[in-house]
Z-matrix of the N, CA and C atoms (Angstrom, degrees):
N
C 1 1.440
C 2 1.533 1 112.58
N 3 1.863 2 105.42 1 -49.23
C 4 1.691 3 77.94 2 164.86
C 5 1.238 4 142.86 3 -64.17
N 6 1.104 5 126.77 4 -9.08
C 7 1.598 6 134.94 5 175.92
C 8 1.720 7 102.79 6 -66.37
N 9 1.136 8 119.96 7 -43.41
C 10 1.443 9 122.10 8 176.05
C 11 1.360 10 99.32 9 -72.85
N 12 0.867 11 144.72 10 -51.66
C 13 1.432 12 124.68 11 -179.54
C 14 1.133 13 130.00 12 -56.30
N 15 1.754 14 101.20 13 -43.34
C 16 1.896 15 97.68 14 173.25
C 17 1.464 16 108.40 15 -70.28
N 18 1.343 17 127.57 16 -29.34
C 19 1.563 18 125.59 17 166.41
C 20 1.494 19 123.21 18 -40.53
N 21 1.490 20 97.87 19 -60.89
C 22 1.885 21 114.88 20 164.36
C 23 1.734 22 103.88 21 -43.23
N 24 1.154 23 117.88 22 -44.75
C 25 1.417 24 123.55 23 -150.44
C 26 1.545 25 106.68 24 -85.92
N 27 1.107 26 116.72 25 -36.82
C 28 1.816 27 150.93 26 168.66
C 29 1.736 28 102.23 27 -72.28
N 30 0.822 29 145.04 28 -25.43
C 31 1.714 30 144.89 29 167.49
C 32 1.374 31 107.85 30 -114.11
N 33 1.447 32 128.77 31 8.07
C 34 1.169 33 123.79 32 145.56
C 35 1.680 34 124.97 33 -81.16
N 36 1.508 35 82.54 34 -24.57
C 37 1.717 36 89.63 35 170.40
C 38 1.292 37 120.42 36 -95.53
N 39 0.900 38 108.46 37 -7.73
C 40 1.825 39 118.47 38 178.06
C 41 1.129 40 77.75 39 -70.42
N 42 1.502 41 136.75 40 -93.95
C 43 1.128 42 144.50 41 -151.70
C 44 1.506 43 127.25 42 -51.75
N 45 1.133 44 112.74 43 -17.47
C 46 1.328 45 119.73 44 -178.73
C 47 1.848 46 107.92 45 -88.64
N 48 1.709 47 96.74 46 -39.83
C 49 1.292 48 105.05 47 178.35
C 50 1.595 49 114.91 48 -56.11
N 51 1.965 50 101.53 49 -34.14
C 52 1.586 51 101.09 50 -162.26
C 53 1.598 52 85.11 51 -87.81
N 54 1.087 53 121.02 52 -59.78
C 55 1.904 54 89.22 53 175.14
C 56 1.401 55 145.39 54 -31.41
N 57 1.747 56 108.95 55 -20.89
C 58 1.433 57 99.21 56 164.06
C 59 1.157 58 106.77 57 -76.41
N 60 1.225 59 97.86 58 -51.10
C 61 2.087 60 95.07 59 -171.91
C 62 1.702 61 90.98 60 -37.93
N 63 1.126 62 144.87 61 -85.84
C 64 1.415 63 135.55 62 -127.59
C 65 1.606 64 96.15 63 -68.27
N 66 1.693 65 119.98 64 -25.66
C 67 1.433 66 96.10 65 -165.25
C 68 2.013 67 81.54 66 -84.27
N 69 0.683 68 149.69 67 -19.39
C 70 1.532 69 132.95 68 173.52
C 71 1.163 70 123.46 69 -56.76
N 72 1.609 71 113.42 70 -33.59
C 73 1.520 72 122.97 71 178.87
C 74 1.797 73 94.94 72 -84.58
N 75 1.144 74 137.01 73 -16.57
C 76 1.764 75 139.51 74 -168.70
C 77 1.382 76 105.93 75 -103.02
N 78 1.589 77 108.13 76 -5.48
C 79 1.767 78 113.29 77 -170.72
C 80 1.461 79 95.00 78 -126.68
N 81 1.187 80 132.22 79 50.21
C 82 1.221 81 131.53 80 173.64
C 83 1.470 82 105.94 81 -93.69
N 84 1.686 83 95.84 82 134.19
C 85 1.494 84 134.42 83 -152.78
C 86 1.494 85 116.60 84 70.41
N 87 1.242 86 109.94 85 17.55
C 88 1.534 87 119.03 86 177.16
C 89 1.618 88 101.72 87 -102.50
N 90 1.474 89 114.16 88 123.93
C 91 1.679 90 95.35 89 151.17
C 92 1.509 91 110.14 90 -54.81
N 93 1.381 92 110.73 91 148.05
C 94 1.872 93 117.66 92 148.38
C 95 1.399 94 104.57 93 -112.34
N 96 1.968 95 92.62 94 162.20
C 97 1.480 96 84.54 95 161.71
C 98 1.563 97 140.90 96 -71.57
N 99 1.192 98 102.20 97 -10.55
C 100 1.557 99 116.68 98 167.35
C 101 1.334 100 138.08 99 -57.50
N 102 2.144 101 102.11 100 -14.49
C 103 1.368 102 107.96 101 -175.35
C 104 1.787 103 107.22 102 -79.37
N 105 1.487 104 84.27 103 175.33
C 106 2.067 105 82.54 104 166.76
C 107 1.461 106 103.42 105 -138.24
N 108 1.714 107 93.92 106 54.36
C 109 1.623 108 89.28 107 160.86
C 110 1.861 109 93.12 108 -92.68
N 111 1.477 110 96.96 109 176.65
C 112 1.892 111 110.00 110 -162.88
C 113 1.533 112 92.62 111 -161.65
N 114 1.328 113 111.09 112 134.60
C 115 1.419 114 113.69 113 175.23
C 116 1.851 115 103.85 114 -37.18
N 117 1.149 116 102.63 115 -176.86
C 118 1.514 117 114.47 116 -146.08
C 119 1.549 118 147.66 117 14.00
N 120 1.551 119 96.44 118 20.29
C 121 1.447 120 100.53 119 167.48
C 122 1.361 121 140.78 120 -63.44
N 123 1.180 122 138.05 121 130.41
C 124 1.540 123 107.19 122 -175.27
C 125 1.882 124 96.47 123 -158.70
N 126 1.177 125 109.35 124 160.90
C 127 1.832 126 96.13 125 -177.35
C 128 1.410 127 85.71 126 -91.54
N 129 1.944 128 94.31 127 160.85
C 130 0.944 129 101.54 128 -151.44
C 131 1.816 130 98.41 129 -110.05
N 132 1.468 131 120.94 130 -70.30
C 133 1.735 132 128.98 131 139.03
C 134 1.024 133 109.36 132 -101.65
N 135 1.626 134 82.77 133 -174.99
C 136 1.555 135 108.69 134 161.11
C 137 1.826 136 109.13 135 -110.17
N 138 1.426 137 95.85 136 159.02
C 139 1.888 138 93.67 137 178.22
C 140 1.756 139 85.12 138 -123.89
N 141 1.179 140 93.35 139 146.19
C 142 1.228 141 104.79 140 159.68
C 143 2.084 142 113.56 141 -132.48
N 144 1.028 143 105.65 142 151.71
C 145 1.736 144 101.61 143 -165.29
C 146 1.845 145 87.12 144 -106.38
N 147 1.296 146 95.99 145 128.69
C 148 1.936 147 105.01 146 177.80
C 149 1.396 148 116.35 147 -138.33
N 150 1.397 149 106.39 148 119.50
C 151 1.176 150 120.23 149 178.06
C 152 2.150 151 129.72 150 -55.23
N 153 1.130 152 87.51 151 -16.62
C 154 1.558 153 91.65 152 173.51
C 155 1.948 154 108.51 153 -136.69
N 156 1.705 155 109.40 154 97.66
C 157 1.456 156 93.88 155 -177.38
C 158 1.541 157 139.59 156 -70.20
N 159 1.514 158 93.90 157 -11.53
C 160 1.248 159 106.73 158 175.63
C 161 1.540 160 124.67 159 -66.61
N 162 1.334 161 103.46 160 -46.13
C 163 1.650 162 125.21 161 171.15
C 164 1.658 163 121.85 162 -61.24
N 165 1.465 164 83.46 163 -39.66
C 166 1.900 165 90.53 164 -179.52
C 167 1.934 166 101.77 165 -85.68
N 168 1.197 167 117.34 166 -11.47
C 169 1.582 168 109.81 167 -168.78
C 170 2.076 169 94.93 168 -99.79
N 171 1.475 170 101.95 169 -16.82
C 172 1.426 171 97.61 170 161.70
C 173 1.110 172 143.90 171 -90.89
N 174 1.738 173 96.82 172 -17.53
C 175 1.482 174 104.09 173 145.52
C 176 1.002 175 159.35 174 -55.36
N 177 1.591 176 90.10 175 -51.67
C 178 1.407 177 101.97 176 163.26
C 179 2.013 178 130.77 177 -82.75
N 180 1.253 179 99.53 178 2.51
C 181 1.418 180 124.88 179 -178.90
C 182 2.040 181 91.03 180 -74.25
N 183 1.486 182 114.04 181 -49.91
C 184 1.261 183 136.63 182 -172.58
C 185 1.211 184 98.45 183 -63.55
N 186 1.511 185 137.70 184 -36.01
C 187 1.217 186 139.17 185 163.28
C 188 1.726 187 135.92 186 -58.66
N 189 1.442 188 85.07 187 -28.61
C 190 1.239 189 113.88 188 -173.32
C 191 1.681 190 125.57 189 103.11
N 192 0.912 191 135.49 190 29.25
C 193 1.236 192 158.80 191 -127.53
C 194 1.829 193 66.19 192 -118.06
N 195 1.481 194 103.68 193 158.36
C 196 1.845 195 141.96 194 144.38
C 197 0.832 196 102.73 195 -124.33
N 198 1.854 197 116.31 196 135.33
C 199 1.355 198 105.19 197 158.28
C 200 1.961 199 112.58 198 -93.03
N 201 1.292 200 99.94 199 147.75
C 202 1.683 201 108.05 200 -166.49
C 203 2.141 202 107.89 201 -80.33
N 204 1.350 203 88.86 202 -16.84
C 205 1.769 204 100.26 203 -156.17
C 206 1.825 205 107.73 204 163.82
N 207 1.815 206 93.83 205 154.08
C 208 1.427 207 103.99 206 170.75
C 209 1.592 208 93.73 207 -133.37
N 210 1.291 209 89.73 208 156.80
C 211 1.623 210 113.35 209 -179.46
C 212 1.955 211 100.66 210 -115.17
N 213 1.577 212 108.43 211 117.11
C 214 1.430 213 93.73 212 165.05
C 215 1.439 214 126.78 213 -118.76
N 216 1.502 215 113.93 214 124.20
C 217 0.913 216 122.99 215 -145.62
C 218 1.982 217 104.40 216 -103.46
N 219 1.261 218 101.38 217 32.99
C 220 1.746 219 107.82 218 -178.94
C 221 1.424 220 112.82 219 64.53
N 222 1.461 221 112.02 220 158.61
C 223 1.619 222 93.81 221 -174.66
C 224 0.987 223 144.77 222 94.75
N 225 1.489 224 114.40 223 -21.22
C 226 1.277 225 143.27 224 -147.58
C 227 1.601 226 127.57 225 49.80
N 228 1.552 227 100.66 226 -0.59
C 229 1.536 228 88.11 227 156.56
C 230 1.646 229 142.16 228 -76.40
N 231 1.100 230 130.02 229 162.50
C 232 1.431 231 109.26 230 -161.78
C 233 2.354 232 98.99 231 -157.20
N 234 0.852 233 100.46 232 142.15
C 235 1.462 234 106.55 233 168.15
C 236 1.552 235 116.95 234 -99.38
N 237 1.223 236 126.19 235 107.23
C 238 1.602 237 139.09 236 170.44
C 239 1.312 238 117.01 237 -103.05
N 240 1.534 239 98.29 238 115.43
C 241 1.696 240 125.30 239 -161.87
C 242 2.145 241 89.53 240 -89.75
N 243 1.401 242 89.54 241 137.29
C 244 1.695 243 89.05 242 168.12
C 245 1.298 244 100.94 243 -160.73
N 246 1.863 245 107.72 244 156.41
C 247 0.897 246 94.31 245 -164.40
C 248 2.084 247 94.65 246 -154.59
N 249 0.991 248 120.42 247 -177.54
C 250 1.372 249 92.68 248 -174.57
C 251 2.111 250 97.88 249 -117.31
N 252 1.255 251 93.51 250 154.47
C 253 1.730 252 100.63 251 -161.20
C 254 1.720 253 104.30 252 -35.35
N 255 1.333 254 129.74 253 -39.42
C 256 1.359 255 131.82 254 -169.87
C 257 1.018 256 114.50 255 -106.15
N 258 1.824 257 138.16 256 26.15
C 259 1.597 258 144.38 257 120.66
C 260 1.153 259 116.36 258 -37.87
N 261 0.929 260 114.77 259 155.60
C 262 1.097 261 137.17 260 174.27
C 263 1.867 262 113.73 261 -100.30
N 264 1.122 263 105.80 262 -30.46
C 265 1.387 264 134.73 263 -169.27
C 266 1.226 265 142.81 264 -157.24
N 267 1.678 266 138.75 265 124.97
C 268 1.310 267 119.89 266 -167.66
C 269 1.339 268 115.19 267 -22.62
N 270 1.601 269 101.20 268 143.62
C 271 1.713 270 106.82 269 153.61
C 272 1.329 271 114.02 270 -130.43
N 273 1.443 272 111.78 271 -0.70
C 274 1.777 273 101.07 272 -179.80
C 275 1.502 274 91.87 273 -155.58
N 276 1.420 275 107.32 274 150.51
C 277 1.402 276 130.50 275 -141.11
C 278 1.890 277 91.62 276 -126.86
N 279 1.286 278 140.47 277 107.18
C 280 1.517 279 102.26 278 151.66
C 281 1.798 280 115.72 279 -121.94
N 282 1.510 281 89.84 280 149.54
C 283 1.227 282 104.00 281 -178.02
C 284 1.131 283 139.63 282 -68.92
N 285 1.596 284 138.76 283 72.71
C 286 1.608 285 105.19 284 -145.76
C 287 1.840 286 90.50 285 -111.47
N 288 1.783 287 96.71 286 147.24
C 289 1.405 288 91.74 287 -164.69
C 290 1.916 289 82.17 288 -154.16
N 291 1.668 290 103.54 289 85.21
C 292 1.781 291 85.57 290 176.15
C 293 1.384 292 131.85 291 -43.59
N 294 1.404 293 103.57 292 -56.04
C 295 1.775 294 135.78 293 -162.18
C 296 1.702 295 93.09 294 -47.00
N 297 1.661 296 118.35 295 -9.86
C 298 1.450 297 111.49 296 -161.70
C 299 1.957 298 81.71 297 -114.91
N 300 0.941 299 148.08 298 42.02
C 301 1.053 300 151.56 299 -176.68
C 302 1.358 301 126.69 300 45.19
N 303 1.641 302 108.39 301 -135.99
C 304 1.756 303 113.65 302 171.73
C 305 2.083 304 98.43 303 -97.16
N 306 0.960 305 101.52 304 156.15
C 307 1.545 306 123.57 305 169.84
C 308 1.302 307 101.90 306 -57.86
N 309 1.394 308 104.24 307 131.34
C 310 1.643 309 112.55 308 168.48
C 311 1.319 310 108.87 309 -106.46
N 312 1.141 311 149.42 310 105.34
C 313 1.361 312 131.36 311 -162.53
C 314 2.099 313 90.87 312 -87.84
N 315 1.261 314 97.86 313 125.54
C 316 1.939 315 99.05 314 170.73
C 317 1.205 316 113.62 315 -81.27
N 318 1.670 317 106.05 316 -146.73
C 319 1.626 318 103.58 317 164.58
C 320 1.627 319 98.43 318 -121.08
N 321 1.073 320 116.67 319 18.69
C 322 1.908 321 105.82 320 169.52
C 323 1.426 322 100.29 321 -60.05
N 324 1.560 323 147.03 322 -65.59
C 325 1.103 324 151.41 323 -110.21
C 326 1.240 325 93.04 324 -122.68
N 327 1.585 326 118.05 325 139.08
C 328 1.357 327 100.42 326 149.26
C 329 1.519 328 113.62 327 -142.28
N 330 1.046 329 142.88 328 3.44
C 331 1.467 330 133.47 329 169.13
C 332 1.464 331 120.24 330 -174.36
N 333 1.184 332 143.87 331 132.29
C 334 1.301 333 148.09 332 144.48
C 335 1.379 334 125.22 333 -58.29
N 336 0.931 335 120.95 334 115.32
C 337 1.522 336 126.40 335 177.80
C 338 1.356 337 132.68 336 -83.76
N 339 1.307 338 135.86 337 145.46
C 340 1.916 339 120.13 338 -164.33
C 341 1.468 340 90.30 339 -155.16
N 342 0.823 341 116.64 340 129.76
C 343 1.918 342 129.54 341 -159.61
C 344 2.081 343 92.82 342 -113.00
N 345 1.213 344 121.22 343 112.26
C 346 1.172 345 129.19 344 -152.99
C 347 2.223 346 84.05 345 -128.61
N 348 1.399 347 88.35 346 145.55
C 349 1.553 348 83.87 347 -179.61
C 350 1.596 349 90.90 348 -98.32
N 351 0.870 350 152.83 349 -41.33
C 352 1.825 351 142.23 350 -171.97
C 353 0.954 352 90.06 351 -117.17
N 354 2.134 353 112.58 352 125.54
C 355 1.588 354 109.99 353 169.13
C 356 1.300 355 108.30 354 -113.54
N 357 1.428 356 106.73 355 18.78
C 358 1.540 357 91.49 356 179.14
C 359 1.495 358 103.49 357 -102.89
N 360 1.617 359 124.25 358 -11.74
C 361 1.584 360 140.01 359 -178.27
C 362 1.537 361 85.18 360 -88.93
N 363 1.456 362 133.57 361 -65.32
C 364 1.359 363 108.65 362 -178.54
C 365 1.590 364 123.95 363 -47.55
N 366 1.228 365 115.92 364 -37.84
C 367 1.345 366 103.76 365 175.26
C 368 1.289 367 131.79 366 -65.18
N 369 1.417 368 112.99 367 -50.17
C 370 1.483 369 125.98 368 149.62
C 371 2.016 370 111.08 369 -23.57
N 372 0.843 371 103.37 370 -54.04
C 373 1.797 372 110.45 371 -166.86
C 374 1.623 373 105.22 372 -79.98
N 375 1.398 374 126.02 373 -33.35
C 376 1.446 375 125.93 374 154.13
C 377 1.460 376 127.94 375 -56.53
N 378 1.645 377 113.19 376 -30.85
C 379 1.244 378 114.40 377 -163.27
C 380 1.572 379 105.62 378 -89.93
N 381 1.579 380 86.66 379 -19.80
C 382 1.694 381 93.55 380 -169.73
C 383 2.007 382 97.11 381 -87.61
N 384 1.506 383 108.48 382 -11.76
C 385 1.284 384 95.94 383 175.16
C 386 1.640 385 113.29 384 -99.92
N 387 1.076 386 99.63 385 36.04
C 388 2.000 387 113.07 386 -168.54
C 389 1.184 388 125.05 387 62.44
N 390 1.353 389 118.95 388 28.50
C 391 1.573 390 115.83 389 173.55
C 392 1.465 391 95.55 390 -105.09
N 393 1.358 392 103.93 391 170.31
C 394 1.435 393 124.77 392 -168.81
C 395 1.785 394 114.44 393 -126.74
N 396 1.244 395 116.13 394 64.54
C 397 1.540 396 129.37 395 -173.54
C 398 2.015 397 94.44 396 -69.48
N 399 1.396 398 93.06 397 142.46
C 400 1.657 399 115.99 398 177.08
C 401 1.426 400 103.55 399 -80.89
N 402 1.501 401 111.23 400 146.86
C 403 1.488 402 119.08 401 172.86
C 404 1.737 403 119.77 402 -41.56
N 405 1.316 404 103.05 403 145.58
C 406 1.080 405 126.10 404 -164.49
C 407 2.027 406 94.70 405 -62.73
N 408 1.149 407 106.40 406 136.86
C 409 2.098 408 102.13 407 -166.53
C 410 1.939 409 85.86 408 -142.41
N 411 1.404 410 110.74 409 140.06
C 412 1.245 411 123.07 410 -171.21
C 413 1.527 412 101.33 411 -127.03
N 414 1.872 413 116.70 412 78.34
C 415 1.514 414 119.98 413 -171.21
C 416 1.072 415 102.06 414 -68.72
N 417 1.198 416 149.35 415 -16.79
C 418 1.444 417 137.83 416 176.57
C 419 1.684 418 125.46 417 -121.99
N 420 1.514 419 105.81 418 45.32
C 421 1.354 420 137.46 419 151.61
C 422 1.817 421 78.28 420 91.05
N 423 1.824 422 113.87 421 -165.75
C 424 1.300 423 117.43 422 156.44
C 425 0.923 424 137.49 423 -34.23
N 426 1.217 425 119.41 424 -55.16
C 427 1.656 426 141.91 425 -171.42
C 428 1.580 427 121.10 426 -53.69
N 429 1.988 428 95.53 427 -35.40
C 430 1.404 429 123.30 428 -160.34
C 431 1.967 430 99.06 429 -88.31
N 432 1.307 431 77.41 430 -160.35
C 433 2.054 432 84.05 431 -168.40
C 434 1.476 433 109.73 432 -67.98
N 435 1.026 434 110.35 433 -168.64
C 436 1.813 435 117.19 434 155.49
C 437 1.500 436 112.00 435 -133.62
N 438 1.167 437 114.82 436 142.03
C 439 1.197 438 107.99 437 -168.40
C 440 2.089 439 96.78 438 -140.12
N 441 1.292 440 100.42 439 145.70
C 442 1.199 441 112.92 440 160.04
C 443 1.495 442 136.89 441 -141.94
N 444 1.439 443 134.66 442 140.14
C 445 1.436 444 120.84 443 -156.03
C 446 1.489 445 95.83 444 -109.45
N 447 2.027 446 96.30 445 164.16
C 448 1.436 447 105.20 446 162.64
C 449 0.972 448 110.82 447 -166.12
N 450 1.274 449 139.40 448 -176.54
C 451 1.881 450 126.09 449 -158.89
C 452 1.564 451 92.12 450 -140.16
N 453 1.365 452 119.14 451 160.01
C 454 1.690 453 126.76 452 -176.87
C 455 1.443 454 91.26 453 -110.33
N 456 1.455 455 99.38 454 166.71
C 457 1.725 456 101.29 455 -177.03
C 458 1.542 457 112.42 456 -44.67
N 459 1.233 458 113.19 457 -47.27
C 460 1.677 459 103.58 458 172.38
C 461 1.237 460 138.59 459 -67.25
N 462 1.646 461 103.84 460 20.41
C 463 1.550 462 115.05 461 -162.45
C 464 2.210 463 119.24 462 53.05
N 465 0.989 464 86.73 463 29.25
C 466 1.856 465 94.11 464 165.17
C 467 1.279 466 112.92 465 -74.07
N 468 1.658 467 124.04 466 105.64
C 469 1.341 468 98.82 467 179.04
C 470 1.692 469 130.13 468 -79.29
N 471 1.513 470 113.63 469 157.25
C 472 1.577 471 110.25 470 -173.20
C 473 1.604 472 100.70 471 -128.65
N 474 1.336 473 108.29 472 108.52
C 475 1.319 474 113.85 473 160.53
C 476 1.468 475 119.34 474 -71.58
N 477 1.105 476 101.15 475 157.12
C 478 1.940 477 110.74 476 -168.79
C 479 1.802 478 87.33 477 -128.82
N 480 1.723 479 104.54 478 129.63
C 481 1.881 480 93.63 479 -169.58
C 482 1.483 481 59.47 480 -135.13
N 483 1.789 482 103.56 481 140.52
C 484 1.504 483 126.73 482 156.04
C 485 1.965 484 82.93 483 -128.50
N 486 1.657 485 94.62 484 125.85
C 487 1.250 486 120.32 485 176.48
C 488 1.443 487 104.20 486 -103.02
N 489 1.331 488 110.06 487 157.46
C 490 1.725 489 131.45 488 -162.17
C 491 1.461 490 97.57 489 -72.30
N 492 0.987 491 104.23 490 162.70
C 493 1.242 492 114.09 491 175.09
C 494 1.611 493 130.81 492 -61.35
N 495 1.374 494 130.33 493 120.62
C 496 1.833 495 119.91 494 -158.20
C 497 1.473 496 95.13 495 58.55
N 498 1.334 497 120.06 496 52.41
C 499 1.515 498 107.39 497 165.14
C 500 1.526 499 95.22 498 -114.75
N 501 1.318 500 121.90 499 114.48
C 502 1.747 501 108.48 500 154.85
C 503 1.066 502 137.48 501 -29.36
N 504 1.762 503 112.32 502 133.43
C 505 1.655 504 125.19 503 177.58
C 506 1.268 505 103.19 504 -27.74
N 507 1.252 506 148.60 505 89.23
C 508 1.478 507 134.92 506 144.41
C 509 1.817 508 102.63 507 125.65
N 510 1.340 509 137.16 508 -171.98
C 511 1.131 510 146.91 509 154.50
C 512 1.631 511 113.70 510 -77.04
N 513 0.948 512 93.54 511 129.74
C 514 1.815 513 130.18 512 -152.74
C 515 2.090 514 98.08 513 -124.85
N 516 1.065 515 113.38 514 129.25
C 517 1.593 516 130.40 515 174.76
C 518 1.827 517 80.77 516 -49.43
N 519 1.342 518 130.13 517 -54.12
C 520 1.356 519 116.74 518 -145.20
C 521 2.219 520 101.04 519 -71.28
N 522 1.488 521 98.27 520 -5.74
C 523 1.357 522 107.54 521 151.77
C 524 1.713 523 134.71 522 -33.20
N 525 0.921 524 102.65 523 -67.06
C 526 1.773 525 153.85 524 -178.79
C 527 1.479 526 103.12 525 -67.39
N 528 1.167 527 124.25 526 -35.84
C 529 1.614 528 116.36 527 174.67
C 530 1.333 529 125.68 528 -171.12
């Protein structure tokens, strides 16, 4: 009989466990208590891994990017911290690692975002630094952002978001409804 009980007792917790999970996946944009976020969490960059550093550090130099520091990691691989003049702190990471070849871009990933206050002067200032940014596209009718695309030597795409006017740093819940 005790074996049935710790069994009973052991699929009560399965079950209880798989019910949080589902109300976490059913409470999305909700904290639960199940998460392990903790005050001061926050992401920190992005890394991206690039097959040519010279090309990708002139790109993004063309963007406006500083780089903050490199890390060398033997090998000739190396970590390049960048960040843009009015951070406070890295925001983009790149990876350069030959021995691992050229960049495959998959379909996990799909874009980095850079919130620009004039996109029609940013575009102007890219084109004139030889990049080739896509027509200006307004996904959220007039009213909504402007957005324009462009790819880094490894084909990474980089959206350019000029937000409306009194629109908050970034996408905001008050987005949504």
């Amino acid at each position: 009989m005790p074996d049935q009980v710790q069994a009973c007792q052991f699929v009560a917790m399965v079950l209880r466990f798989s019910l949080r999970i589902d109300i976490a996946w059913v409470s999305l944009g909700r904290r639960v208590s199940s998460s392990i976020y903790r005050p001061g969490m926050r992401t920190l960059h992005s890394a991206y891994r690039v097959t040519d550093l010279a090309a990708s550090l002139a790109f993004y130099a063309a963007l406006g990017y500083d780089q903050v520091g490199r890390v060398d990691l033997g090998d000739g691989m190396t970590l390049t911290m960048l960040k843009f003049p009015d951070d406070d702190v890295v925001t983009l990471e790149l990876a350069h690692r030959p021995a691992d070849g050229p960049v495959v871009i998959g379909s996990g990933f799909s874009h980095l975002a850079v919130q620009v206050d004039n996109l029609g002067a940013t575009l102007e200032a890219v084109t004139k630094a030889g990049l080739s940014p896509g027509p200006v596209e307004r996904p959220g009718g007039l009213d909504g952002p402007q957005t324009s695309w462009l790819a880094d030597p490894d084909g990474y795409r980089i959206e350019l978001v000029q937000w409306p006017p009194r629109h908050a740093y970034g996408i905001t819940a008050a987005d949504f409804g």
